[in-house]
C-alpha positions as CSV (number, residue, x, y, z in Angstrom):
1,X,-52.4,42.1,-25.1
2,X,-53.3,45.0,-22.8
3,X,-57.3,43.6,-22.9
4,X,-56.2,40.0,-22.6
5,X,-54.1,41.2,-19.4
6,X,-56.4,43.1,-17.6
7,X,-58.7,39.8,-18.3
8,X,-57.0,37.6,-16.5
9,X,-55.7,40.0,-14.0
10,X,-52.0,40.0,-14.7
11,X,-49.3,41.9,-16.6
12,X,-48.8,42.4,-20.4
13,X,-45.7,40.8,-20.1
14,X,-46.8,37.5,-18.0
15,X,-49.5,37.3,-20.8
16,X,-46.9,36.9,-23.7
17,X,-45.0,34.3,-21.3
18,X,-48.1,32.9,-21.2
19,X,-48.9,32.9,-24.7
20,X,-45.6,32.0,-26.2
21,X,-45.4,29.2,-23.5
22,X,-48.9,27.7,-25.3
23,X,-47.1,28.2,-28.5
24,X,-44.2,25.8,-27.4
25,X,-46.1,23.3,-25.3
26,X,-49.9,23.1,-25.8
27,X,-52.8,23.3,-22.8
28,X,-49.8,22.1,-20.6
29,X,-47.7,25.2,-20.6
30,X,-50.6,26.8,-18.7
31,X,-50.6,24.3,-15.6
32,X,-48.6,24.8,-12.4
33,X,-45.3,23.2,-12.9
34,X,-45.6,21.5,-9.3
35,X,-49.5,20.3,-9.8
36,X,-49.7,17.2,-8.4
37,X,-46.4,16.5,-6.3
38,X,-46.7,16.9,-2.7
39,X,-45.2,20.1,-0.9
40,X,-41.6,20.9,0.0
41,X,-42.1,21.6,3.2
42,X,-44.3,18.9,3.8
43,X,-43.8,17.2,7.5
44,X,-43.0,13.4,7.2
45,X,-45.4,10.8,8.0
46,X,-42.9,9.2,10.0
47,X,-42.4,13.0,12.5
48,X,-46.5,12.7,12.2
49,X,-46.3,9.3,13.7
50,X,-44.1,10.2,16.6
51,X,-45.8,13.3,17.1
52,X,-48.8,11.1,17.5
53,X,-47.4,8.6,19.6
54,X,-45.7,10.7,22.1
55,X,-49.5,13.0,22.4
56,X,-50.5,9.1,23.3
57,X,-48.7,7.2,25.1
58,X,-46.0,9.5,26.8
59,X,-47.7,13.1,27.3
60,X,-51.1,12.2,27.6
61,X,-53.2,15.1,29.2
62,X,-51.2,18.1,28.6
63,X,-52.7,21.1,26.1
64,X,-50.9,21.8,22.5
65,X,-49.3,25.2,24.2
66,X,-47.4,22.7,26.8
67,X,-47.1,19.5,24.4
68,X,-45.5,21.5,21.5
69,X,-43.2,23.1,24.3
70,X,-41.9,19.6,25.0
71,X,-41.4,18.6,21.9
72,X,-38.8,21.1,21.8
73,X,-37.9,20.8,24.8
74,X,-37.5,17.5,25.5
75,X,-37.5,15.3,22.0
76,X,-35.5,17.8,19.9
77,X,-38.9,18.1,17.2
78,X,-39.5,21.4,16.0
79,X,-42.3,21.8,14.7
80,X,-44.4,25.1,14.5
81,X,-46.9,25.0,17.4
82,X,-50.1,25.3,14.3
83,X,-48.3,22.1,13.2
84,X,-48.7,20.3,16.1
85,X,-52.0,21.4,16.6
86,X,-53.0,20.0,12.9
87,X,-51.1,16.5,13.4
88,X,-53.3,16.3,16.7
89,X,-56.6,17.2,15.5
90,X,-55.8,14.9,12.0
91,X,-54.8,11.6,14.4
92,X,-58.3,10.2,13.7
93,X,-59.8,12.2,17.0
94,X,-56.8,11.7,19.1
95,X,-56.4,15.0,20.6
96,X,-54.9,15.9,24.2
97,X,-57.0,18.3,25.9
C-alpha cells in the first residue's frame, strides 16, 4: 500500500478508498463522479447573451474595467470582472475596446 501510494502521489489511506471502491464498482469507481456534467458555477447562456448584447448595442466603446462597472452598476449583473472579460473575448470577436 505504502509503494502503490507514493506511486500515484497520494495517501495510504486514499489508496485503499481507491482500491476497495474498484472492488465494488469496476474501472468506474476510479472516474470523477462529476465527469462529464457541466460546472456549478457555470454562468447561464442566457446572462452570456445579455452580457453580449448590452457590450453591443447599449455600451458600445467603453473598456471591460468601465463595462463590468456598469453592469453592476446599472443592470444589477454581477459578474466577476475576468468573467466579463471571457464572455467578451468568446462573443465570436465581439469585444469593446
Amino acid at each position: 500500500m505504502a509503494e502503490a501510494a507514493q506511486l500515484l502521489g497520494r495517501s495510504v489511506r486514499q489508496v485503499r478508498r481507491l482500491r476497495a471502491a474498484f472492488r465494488a464498482r469496476g474501472v468506474a469507481a476510479l472516474v470523477h463522479g462529476n465527469r462529464g456534467r457541466p460546472p456549478g458555477n457555470r454562468i447561464a447562456d442566457r446572462i452570456r447573451a445579455r452580457v453580449l448584447h448590452l457590450a453591443t448595442k447599449v455600451y458600445v466603446g467603453l473598456n471591460d474595467h468601465h463595462f463590468h462597472d456598469l453592469l453592476t452598476q446599472r443592470e444589477d449583473l454581477t459578474l466577476s470582472r475576468p468573467s466579463v472579460q471571457r464572455i467578451l473575448r468568446a462573443g465570436s470577436g465581439t469585444m469593446v475596446s
